[in-house]
C-alpha positions in Angstrom: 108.5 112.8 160.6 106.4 110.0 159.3 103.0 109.6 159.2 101.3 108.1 162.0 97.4 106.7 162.7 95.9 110.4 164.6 95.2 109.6 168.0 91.7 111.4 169.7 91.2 110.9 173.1 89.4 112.8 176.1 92.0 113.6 178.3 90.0 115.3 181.4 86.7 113.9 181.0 83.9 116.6 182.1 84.4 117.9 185.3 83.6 120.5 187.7 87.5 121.8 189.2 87.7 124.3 192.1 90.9 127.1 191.6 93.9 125.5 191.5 96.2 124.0 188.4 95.5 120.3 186.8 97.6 118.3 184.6 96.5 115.5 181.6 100.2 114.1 182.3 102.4 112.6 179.1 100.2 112.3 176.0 100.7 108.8 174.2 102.8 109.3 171.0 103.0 112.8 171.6 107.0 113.1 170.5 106.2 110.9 167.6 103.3 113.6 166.6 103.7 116.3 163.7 101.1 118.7 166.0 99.2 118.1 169.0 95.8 119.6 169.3 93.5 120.3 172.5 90.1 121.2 172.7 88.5 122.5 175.5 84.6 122.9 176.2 83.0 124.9 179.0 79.9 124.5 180.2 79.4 126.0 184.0 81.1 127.9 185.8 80.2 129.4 189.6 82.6 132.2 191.4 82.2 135.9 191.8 84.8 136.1 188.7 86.1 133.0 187.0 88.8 132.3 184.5 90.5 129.3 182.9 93.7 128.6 180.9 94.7 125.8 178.9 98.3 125.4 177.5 100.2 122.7 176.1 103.9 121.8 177.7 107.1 119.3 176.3 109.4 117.4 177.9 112.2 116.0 177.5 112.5 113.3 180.1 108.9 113.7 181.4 109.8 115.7 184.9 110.7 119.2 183.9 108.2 121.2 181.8 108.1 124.0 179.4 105.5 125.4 177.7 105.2 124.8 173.6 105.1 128.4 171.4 101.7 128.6 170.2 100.3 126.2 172.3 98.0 128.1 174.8 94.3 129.0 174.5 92.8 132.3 175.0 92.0 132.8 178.4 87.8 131.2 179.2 85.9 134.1 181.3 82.6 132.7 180.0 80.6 129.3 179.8 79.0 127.8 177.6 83.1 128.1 175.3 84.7 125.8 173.2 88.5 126.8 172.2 91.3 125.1 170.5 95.2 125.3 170.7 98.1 123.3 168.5 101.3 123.4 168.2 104.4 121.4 167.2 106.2 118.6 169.9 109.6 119.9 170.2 110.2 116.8 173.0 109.2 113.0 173.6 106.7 114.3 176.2 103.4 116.8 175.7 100.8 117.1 178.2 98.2 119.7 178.8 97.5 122.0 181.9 94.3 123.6 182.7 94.5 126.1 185.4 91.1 127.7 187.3 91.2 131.0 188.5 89.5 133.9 189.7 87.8 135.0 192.9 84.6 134.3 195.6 85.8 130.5 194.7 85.2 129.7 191.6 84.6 126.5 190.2 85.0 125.7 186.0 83.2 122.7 184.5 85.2 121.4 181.4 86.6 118.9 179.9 89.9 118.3 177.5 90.2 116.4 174.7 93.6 116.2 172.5 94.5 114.7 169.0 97.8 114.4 168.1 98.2 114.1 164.5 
């Protein structure tokens, strides 16, 4: 691949979720990228037990999604957590999927920031 200006960007700015799954959509210039990086910070979290997951998915057409090798972090349980993931694009399309779990409703404040280099 050629090289390419890196693109930063906060793709979920701060934000307190609720349990459930939440998608960045298509990263710009993501099938054009050598690696794609996310970084996710966590600072609060509520719930009798609280987890969160953050992966990175391709595409090839932009509607059906797989997850990329090597692109997950380990699973947040704590606050006050920053964690990174990268991996190769094998597609046109990346995005990034942060999922909040756990029980007596838990709530995650985080945000998402990728660069695709």
């Amino acid at each position: 691949m050629g090289m390419h200006q890196p693109l930063a960007d906060m793709v979920m700015p701060i934000q307190t979720q609720a349990a459930g799954t939440y998608s960045t959509g298509p990263l710009v210039e993501a099938g054009n990228a050598n690696w794609v990086v996310v970084y996710v910070n966590v600072s609060a979290a509520t719930g009798t037990t609280h987890t969160l997951d953050v992966k990175l998915q391709s595409s090839n057409d932009g509607s059906v999604w797989a997850d990329l090798p090597g692109g997950a972090i380990t699973q947040i349980t704590g606050t006050a957590n920053t964690a990174i993931a990268a991996a190769p694009p094998n597609d046109d399309y990346v995005q990034a999927v942060a999922t909040v779990g756990g029980t007596g409703s838990p709530t995650v404040t985080f945000s998402l920031g990728a660069l695709i280099i």
